[in-house]
C-alpha positions in Angstrom: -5.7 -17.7 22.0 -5.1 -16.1 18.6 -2.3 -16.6 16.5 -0.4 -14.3 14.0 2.2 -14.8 12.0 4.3 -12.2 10.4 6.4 -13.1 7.3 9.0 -10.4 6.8 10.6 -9.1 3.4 13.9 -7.4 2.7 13.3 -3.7 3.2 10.1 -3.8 5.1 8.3 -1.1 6.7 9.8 -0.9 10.4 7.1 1.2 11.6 4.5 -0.9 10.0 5.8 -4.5 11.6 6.5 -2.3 14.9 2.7 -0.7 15.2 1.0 -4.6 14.3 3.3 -6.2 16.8 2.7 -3.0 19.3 -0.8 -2.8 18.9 -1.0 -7.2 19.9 1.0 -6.7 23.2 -1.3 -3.3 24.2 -4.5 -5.7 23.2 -2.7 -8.3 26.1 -2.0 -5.8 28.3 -5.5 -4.3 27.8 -6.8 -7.9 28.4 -5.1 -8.7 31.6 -4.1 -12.0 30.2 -2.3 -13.4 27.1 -5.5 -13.0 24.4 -2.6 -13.4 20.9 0.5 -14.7 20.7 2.6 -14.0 17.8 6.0 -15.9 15.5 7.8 -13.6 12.7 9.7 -15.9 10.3 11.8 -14.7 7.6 11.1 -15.1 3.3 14.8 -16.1 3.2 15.0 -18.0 6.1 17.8 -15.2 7.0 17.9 -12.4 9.5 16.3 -9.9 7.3 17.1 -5.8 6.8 14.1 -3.4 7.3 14.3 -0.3 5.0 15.5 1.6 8.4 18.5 -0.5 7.9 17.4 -2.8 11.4 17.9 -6.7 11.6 15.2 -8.8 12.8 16.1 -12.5 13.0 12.9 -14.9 12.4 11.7 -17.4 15.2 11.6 -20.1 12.9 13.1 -21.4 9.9 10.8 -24.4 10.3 7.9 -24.3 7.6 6.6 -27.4 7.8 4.3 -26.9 10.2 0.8 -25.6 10.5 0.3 -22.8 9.7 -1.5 -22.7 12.7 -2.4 -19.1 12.7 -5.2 -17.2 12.7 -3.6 -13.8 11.1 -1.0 -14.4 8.5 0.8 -10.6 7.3 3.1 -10.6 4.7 5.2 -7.4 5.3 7.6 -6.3 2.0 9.6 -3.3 0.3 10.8 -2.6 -3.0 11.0 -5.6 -5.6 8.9 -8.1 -3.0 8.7 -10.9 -5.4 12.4 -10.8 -5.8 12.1 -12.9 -2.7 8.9 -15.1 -2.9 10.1 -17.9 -2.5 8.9 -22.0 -3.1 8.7 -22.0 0.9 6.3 -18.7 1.1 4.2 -20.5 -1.6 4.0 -23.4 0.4 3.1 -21.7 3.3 0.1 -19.7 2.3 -1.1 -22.4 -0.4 -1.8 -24.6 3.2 -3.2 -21.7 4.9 -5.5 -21.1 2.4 -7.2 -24.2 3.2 -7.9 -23.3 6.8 -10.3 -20.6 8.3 -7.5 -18.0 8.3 -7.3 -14.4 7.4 -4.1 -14.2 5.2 -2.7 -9.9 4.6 -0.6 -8.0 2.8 1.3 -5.2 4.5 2.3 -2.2 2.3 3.6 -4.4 -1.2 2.6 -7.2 0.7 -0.3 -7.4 -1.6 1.5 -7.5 -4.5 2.6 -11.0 -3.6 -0.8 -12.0 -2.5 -1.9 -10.7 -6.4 0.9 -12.5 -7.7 -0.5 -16.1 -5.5 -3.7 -15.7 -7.2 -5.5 -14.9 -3.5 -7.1 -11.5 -4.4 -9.8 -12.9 -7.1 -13.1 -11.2 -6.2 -11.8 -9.0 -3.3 -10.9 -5.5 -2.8 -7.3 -4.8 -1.9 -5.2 -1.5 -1.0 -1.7 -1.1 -1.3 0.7 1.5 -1.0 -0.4 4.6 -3.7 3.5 4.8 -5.1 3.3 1.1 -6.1 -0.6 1.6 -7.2 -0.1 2.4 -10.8 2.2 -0.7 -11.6 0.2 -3.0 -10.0 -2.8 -1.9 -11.9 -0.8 -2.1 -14.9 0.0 -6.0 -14.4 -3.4 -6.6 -12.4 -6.4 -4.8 -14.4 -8.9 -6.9 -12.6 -7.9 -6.6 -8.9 -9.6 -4.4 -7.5 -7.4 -1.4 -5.7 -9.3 1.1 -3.7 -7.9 4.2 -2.9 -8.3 3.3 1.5 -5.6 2.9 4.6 -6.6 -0.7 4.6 -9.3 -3.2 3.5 -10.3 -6.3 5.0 -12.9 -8.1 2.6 -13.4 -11.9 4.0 -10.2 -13.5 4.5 -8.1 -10.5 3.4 -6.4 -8.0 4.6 -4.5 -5.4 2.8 -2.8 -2.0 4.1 -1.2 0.9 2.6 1.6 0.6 5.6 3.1 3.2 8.1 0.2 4.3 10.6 -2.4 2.2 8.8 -1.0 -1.2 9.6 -2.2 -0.3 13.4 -5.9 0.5 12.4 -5.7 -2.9 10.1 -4.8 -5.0 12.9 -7.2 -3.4 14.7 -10.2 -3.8 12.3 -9.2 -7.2 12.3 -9.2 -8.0 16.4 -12.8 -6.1 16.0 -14.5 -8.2 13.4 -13.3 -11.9 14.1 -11.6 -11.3 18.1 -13.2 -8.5 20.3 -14.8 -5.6 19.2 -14.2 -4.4 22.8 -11.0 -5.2 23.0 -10.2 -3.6 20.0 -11.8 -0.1 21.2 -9.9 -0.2 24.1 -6.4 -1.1 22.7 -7.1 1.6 20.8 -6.9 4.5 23.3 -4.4 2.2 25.1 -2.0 3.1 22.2 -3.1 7.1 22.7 -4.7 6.1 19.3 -8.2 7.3 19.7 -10.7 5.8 17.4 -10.0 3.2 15.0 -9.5 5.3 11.6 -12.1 3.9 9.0 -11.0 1.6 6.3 -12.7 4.4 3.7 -10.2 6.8 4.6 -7.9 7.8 1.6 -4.2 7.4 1.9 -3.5 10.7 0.7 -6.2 13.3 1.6 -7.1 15.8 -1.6 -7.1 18.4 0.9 -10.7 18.8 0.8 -14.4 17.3 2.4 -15.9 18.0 -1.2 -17.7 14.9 -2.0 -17.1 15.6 -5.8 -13.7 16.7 -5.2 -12.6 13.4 -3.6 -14.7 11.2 -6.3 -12.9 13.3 -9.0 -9.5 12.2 -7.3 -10.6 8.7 -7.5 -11.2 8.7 -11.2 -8.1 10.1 -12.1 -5.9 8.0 -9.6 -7.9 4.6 -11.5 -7.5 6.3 -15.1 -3.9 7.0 -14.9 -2.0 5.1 -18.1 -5.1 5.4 -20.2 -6.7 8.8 -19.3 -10.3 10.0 -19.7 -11.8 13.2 -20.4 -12.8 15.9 -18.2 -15.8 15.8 -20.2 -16.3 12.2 -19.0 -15.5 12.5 -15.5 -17.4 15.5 -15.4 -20.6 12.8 -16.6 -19.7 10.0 -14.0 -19.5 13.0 -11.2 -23.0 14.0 -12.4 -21.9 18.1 -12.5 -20.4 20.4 -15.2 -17.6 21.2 -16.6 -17.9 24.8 -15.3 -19.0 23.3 -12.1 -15.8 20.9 -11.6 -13.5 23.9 -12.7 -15.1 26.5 -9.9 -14.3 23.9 -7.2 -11.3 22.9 -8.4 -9.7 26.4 -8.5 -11.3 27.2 -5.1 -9.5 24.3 -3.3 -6.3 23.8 -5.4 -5.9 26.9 -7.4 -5.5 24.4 -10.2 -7.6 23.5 -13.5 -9.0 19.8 -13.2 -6.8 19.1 -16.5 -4.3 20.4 -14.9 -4.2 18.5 -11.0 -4.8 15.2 -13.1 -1.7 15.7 -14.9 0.1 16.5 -11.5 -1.2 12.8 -10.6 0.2 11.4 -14.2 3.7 12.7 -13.4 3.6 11.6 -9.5 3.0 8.2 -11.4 5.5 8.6 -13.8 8.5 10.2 -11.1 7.9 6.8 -9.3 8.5 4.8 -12.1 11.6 6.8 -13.1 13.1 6.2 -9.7 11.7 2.3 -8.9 12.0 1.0 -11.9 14.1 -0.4 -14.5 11.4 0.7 -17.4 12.7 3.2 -20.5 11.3 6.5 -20.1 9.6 6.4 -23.8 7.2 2.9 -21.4 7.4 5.3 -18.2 5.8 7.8 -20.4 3.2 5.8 -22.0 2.2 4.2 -18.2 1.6 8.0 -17.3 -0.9 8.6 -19.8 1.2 10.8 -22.0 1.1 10.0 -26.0 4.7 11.1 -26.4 8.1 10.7 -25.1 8.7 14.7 -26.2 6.0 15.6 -24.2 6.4 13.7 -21.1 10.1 15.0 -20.7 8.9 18.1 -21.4 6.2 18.3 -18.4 8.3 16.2 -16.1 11.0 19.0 -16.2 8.4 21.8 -15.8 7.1 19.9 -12.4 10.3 18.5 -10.9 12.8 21.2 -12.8 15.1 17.8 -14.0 14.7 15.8 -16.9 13.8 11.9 -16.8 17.7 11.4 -16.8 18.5 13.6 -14.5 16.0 12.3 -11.7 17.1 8.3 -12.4 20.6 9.8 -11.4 20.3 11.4 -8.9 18.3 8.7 -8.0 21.0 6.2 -8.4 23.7 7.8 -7.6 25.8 6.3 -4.7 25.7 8.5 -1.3 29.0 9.6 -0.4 29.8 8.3 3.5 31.2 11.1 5.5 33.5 10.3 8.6 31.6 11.4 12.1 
């Protein structure tokens, strides 16, 4: 029997906890018998609040043992290492020593970065909290996928993707079988591949989708178009005619559109001045970072932290 354990954050993804746990009692079902059996415990020992605002209480508050898992899944929201605690640590630093595959669901990974496990593997997170983690991590590597499992790692974006990863994962180390046919058990077709981009371009142009990548990796320090243009192996004229075609949009001019998606994040998950937001978004000036921000959202830096912040007002029913 396989063993999973799901450590749970404050403000995890629902869905994402919901699909993995889902997807284990179809692959059961699918089985005819009891192939994994699975123990959620809680990073604060506490019932803890999913970002839907739902309570799950943890099995366990014991850590001492084990971790007798094959599967450990770190689950997490905003601000995860607000809650890593000594006991987390603790947990995973033992597991490490065992032949375990040890995840990161949605932020998940930024704890995993911030335990030192994703030295010399690829990792995927969710793209809004891509550009800070680069930021603090320069030599992880984060790939622009759904989900990654390299060795004993597995990282997903979160939402839908948490299903394939747990899937990818019963097919490489469980039942490649088993996994297919959990997978149309859950009306889920085939297993999405681990290559496919968390946010599709829009497009099937091979350049189109390597240009994305560049710019998504090259956010707080830009390069050129001349550059990417050289790394893409086409010309300027050349990116420009398939750029317009698909996105009626300049390459200079989508890549900025990816700078101030950066930079809206930051203004509404994060504590940083805007003159630090603006220099993580590739802009060389506070002036003209305000300035392009209001353009593309129609509200100034200001204006979108407080609206952002601002407490909703709780109407009677």
């Amino acid at each position: 029997m396989a063993n999973v354990t799901f450590i749970l954050f404050p403000e995890f993804q629902m869905l994402a906890y919901v699909l993995a746990t889902e997807t284990l009692r179809v692959a059961n079902k699918c089985a005819g018998k009891e192939v994994f059996c699975w123990q959620t415990r809680s990073a604060t020992n506490l019932p803890v609040q999913a970002s839907n605002g739902a309570l799950i209480a943890p099995d366990t508050v014991d850590w001492q043992d084990g971790p007798d898992a094959d599967l450990i899944l770190l689950c997490a929201g905003c601000n995860p290492l607000d809650h890593l605690t000594a006991r987390v640590r603790a947990f995973t630093s033992r597991a490490t020593t065992r032949p375990c595959v040890i995840g990161g669901v949605d932020t998940g990974t930024v704890i995993l970065a911030e335990l030192g496990l994703l030295d010399g593997v690829k990792a995927v997170l969710h793209y809004e909290a891509e550009a800070a983690f680069r930021e603090r991590w320069p030599d992880i590597h984060i790939t622009d996928q759904i989900y990654c499992l390299d060795g004993r790692r597995l990282t997903a974006a979160g939402g839908t993707a948490t299903g394939d990863a747990v899937l990818a994962w019963i097919a490489r180390d469980v039942d490649e079988d088993l996994a297919s046919v959990t997978a149309y058990g859950m009306v889920h077709g085939e297993v999405r591949r681990s290559e496919t981009p968390q946010r599709s371009p829009n497009t099937a142009d091979p350049v189109l989708l390597q240009m994305h990548q560049l710019m998504a990796e090259n956010v707080s320090e830009p390069i050129s178009i001349k550059e990417i243009c050289k790394r893409l192996g086409v010309s300027e004229k050349q990116l420009r005619r398939r750029c317009q075609a698909t996105y009626n949009q300049t390459p200079s001019a989508y890549y900025q559109a990816r700078r101030l998606e950066v930079g809206h994040h930051f203004i509404i998950n994060s504590q940083l001045s805007t003159t630090e937001i603006a220099r993580a978004s590739g802009f060389e000036s506070l002036s003209s970072f305000t300035r392009a921000i209001r353009v593309h959202y129609g509200y100034s830096p200001r204006q979108i932290r407080n609206r952002a912040t601002k407490p909703k007002s709780n109407t009677a029913a």
